[in-house]
ZATORGU-453596 format. One record per residue: residue in three letters; x, y negated, z of N, C-alpha, C in turn. Coordinates in steps of 0.2 Angstrom, whole numbers, plus 2048, in hexadecimal, padded with zeros to 3 digits. Each point is the difference from the previous one (the first is absolute). Last residue first. Layout:
ZATORGU-453596
ALAXYZXYZXYZ ...
***
This chain:
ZATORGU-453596
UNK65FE896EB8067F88007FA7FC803 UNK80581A80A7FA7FA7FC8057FB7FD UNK8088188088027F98017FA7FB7FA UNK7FF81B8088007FD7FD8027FB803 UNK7FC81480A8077FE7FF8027FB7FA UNK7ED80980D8008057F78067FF801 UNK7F87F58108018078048028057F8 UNK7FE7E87FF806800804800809802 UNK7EB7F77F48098017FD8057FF804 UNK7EC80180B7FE8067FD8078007FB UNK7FE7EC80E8018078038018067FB UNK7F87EA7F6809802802802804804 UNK7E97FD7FC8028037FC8088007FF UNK7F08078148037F97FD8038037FA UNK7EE80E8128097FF7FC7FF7FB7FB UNK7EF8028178037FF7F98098017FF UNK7F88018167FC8047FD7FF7FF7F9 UNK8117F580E7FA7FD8007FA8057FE UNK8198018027FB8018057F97FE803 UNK8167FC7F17FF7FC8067FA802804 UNK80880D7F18078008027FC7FA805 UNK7F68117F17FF7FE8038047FC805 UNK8068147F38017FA7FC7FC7FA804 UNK80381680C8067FD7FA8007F97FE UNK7ED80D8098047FD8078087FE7FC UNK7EF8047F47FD7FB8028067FE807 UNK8028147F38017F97FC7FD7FC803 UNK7FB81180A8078017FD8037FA7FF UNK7E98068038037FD8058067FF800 UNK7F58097F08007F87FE8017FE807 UNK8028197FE8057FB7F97FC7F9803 UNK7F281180A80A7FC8028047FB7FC UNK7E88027F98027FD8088097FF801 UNK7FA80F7EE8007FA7FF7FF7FD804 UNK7FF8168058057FD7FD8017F97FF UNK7EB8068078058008058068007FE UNK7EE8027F18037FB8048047FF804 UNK80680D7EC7FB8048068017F7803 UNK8088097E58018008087FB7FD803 UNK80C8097E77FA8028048027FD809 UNK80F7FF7EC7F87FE7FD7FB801805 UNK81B7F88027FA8058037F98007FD UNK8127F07FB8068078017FA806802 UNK7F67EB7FA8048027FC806804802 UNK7ED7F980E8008057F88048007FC UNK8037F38148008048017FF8077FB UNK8017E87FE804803800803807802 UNK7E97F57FC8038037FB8087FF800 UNK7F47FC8157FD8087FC8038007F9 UNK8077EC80C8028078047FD8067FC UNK7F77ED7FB8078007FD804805805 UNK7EB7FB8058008027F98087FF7FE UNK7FB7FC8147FF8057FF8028017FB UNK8017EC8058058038037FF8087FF UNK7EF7EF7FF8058017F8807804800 UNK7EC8018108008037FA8058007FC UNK8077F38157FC8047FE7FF8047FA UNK8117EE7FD7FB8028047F9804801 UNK8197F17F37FB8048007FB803807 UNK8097E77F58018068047FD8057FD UNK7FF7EB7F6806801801802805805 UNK7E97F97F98037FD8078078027FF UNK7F080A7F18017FC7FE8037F9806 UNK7F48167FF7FC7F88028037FB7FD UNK8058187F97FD7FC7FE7FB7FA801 UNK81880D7FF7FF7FA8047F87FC7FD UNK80B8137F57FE8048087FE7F7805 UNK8097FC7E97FC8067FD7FB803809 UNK8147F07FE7FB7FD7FE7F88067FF UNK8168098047FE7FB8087F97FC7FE UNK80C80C7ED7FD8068057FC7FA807 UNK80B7F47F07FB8037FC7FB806807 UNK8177F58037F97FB8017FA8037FF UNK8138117FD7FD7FE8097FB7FB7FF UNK80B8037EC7FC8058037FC800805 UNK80F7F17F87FC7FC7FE7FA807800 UNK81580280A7FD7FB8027FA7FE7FE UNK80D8117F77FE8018067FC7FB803 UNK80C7FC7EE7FD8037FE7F9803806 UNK8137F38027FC7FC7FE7F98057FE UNK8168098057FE7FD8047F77FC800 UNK8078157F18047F98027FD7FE804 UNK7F88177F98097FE8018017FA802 UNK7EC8108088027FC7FC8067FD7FF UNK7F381280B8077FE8008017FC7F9 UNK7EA8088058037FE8078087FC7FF UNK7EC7FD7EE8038058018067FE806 UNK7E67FE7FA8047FB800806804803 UNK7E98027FB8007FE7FC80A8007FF UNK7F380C8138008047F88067FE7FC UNK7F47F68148077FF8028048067F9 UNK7E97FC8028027FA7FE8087FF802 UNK7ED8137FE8037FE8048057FB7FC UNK7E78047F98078017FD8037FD806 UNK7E98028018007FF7FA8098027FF UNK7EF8098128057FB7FF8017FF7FA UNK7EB80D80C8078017FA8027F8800 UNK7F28108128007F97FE8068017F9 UNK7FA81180A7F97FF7FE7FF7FA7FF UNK81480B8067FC8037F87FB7FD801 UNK80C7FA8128047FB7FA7FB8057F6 UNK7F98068177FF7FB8018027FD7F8 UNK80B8128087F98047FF7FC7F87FF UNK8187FE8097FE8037F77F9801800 UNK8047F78148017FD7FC8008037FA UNK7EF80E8108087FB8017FF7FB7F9 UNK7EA80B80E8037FE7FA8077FE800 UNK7EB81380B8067F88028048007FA UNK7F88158077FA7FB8038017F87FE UNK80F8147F97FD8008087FC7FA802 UNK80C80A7ED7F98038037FF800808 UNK8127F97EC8018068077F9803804 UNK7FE7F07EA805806800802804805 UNK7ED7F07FA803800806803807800 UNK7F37F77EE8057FC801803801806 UNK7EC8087FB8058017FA8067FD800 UNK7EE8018138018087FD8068007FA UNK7F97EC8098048058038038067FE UNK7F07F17F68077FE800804802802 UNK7E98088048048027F88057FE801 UNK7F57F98138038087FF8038017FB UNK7F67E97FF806802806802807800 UNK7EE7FB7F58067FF7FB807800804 UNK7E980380A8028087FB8077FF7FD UNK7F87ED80F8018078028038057FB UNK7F57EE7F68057FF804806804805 UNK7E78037F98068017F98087FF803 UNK7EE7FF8107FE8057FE8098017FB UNK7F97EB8048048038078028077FF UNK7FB7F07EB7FB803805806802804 UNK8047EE7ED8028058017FB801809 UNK8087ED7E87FA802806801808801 UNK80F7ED7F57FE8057FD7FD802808 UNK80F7ED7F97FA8008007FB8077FE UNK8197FD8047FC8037F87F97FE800 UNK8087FD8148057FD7FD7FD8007F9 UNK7F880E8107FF7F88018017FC7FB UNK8098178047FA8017FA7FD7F5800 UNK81280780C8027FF7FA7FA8017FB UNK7FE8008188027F97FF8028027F6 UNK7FB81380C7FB7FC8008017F87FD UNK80F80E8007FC8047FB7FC7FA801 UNK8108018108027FF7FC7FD7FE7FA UNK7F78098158007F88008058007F8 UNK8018158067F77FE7FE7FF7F9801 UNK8158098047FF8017F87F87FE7FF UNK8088008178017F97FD8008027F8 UNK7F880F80E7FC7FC8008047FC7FC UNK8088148007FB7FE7FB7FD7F9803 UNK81C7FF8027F88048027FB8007FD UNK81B7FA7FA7F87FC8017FB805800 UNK81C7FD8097FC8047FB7FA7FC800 UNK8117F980C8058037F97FA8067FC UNK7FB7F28168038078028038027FD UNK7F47EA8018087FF7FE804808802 UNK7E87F8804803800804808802800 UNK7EF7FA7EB8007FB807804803806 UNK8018047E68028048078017FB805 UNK7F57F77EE7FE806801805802805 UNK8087EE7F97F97FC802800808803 UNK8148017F67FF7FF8047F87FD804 UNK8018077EA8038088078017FC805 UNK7FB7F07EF7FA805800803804808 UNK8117F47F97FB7FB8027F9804803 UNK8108087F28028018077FD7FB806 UNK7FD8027E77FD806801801800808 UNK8067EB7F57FA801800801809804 UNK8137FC7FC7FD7FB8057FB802801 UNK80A80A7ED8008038067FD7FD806 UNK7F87FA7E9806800800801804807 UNK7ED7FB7F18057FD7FC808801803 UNK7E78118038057FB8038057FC7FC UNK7EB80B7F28068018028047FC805 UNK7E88057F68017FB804806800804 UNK7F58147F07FE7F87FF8037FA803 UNK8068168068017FE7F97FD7F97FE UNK7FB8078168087FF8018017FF7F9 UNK7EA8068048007F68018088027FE UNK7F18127FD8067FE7FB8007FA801 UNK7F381180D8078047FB8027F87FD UNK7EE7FB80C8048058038058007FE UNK7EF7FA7F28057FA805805801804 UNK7F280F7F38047FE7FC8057FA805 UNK7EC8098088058058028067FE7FA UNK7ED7F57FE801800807806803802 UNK7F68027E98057FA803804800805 UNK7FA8187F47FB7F98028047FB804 UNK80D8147F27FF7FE8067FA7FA7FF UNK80B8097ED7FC8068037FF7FF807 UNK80A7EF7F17FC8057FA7FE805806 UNK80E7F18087FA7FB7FC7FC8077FD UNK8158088097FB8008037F97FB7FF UNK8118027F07FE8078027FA7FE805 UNK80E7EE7F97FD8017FC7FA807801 UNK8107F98137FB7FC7FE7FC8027F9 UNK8148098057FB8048037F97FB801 UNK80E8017E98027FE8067FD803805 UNK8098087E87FA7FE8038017FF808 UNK80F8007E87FF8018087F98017FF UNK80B7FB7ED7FE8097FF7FC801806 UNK8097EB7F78058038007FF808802 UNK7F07ED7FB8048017FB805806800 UNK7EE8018128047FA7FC8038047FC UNK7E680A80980A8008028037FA7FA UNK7E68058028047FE8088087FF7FE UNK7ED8097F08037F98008047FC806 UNK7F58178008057FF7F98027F97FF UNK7F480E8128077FB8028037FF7FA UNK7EB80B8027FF7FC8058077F97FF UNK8018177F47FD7FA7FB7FF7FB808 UNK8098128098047FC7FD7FD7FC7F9 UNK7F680E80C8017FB8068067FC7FC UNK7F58107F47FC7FA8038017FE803 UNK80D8147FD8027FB7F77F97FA802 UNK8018118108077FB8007FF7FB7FA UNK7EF80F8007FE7FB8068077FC801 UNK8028117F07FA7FB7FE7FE7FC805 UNK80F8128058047F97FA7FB7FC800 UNK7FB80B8168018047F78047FA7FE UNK7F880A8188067FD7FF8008007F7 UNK7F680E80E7FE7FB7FB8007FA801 UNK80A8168067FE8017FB7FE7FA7FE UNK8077FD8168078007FB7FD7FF7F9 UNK7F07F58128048088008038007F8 UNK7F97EC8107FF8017FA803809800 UNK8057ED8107FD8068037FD8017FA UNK80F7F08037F87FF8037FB804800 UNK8188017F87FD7FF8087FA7FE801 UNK8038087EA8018058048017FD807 UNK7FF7F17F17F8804800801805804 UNK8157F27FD7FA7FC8047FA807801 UNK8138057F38008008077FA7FE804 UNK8007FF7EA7FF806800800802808 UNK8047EC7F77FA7FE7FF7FE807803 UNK8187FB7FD7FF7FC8067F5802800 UNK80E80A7EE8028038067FB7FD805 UNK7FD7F87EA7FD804802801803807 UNK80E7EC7FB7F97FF8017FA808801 UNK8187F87FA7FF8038097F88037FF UNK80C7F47EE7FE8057FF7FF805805 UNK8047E98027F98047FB8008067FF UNK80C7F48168028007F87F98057FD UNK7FE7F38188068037FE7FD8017F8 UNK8037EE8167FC8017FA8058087FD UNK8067F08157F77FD8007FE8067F9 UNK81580480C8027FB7FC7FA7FC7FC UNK80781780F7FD7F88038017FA7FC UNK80A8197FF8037FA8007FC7F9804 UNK7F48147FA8057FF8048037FC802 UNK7EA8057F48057FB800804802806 UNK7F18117FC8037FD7F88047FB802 UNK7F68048148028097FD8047FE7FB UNK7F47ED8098068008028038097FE UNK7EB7FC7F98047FC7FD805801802 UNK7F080A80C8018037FA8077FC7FB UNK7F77F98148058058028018037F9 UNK7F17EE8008097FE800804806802 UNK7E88037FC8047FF7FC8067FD7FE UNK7F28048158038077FC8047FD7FA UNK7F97EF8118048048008028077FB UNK7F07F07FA8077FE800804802803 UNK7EB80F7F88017FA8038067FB800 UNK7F08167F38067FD8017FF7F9805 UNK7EE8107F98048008058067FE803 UNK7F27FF7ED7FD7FC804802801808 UNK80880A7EB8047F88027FB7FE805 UNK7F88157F88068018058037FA801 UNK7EA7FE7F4803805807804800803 UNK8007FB7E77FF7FA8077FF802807 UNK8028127F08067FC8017FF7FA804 
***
């Protein structure tokens, strides 16, 4: 049995994962469990006959103290139990270290798509990785480095072409909650709307200059753009915020001002 987990790495076991967790929502249900453990031995190449209860029913004492109250078991729980660390940091900084808001994530995508193509190449995924292993103080070989650039590839690069768009990016980085969620569009009073918008303008304005700019401009482009579209492409979003920048940008300074952006909603400030 050890054997075969010796084979597991961060990419295998997240393709096994992402099989049971569809949805993508970090954890799946207890009683996934024999299915999820029976998959695993078989892709790692365990042949069917032995495949028995009795090595299922072990891999689940492994994991009898993993799951909450409520039945889950998360994919951090899991993979503490059958991956060595090195390979746990891989799979699990975006659960551990959740973006707090869009800004941030578009501050990252913009740094990495150094040449603003609307996608991030292996090299700049390889600068990505390296600067993030930095970050976690976590030491990392050229050799490994390498290898995690491919893995990231291989799992996250949906078209397969070499390269990283905006959604494939947005799963490795997880946002903690589009913040445009909270707040209902058609609100009915006046006031109501107003004390929205401050809350919204406050929220993307995180130098805090009264304008938006750059990244900040972004991130509020991308979550208004998930909310009529779950899925969009750089480039998309390039156009939309050239959009809006040639709309609500009225003096033309490359910031939108926060009585531009309510003159273009249609709101009246007091």
């Amino acid at each position: 049995m050890d054997g075969a987990l010796d084979k597991l790495d961060a990419a295998g076991f997240l393709q096994i994962w992402l099989y049971f967790d569809k949805d993508d929502n970090g954890y799946i249900e207890q009683k996934e469990l024999d299915a999820f453990f029976k998959h695993m031995l078989l892709h790692l190449g365990m042949k069917k006959e032995d495949v028995t209860e009795d090595k299922i029913q072990e891999l689940r004492r492994r994991c009898a103290h993993r799951p909450s109250a409520d039945g889950r078991l998360l994919i951090q729980q899991l993979a503490s139990v059958m991956l060595p660390e090195e390979e746990n940091f891989l799979l699990l900084f975006r659960q551990e270290t959740p973006l707090d808001n869009s800004v941030e994530f578009m501050k990252i995508w913009r740094k990495y798509d150094e040449d603003s193509s609307g996608y991030i190449s292996a090299n700049e995924l390889k600068g990505f990785l390296q600067d993030l292993f930095l970050q976690h103080r976590k030491s990392i070989t050229a050799s490994k480095l390498e290898e995690y650039t491919v893995t990231m590839l291989k799992i996250f690069d949906k078209n397969q072409g070499g390269k990283l768009d905006l959604n494939d990016l947005a799963r490795i980085l997880a946002v903690k909650e589009n913040f445009l969620l909270k707040f209902k569009m058609d609100a009915c009073s006046r006031e109501d709307r107003n004390r929205d918008f401050e809350k919204i303008f406050a929220h993307y304005d995180v130098s805090k200059t009264g304008a938006l700019e750059g990244p900040e401009v972004d991130g509020l482009v991308m979550d208004m753009m998930e909310l009529a579209k779950p899925s969009i492409s750089g480039a998309e979003l390039n156009k939309f915020r050239k959009a809006l920048m040639s709309h609500c940008d009225i003096n033309r300074d490359g910031k939108i001002q926060k009585n531009e952006l309510a003159l273009c909603l249609g709101l009246k400030l007091s």
